[in-house]
N, C-alpha and C positions, 0 to 999 in steps of 0.2 A: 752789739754784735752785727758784723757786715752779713752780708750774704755773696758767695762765690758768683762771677756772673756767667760763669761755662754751666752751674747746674747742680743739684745735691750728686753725692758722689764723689766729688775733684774736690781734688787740693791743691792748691797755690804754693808752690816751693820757689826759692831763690838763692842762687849760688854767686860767687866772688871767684872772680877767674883774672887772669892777665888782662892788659892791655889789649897787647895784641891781638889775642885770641878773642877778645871781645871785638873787636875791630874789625877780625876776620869774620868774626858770624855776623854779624850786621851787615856788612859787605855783598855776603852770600845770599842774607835774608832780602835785603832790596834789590838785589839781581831777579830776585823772583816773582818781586812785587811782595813780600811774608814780611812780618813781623819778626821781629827776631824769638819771640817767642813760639811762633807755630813754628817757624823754619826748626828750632831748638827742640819741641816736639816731636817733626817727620822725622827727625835725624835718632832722637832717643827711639823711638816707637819703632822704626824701620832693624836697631841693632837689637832692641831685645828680644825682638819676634824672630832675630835671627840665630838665635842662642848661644852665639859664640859669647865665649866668656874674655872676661874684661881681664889683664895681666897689668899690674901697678905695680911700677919702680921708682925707687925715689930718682931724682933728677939731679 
């Protein structure tokens, strides 16, 4: 068994998304000097704190 390296507490999750959209957060994250995972973080942390709710359609 590994150990998480952010800390007990956290979990490690990984999502499967487009192309593009992975292209575009990469993009975004090295504009800022981030990871695409912190960038992907600020972004999650910043909406849910914001408590607007999420509306899903299919495409």
């Amino acid at each position: 068994m590994s150990t998480n390296p952010i800390g007990k507490g956290t979990k490690t999750i990984g999502i499967n998304m487009d192309t593009e959209m992975a292209a575009e957060l990469t993009n975004r994250a090295e504009s800022m000097h981030l990871s695409v995972s912190k960038y992907c973080k600020i972004i999650l942390q910043d909406w849910v704190e914001s408590g607007k709710k999420l509306n899903l359609t299919e495409r």
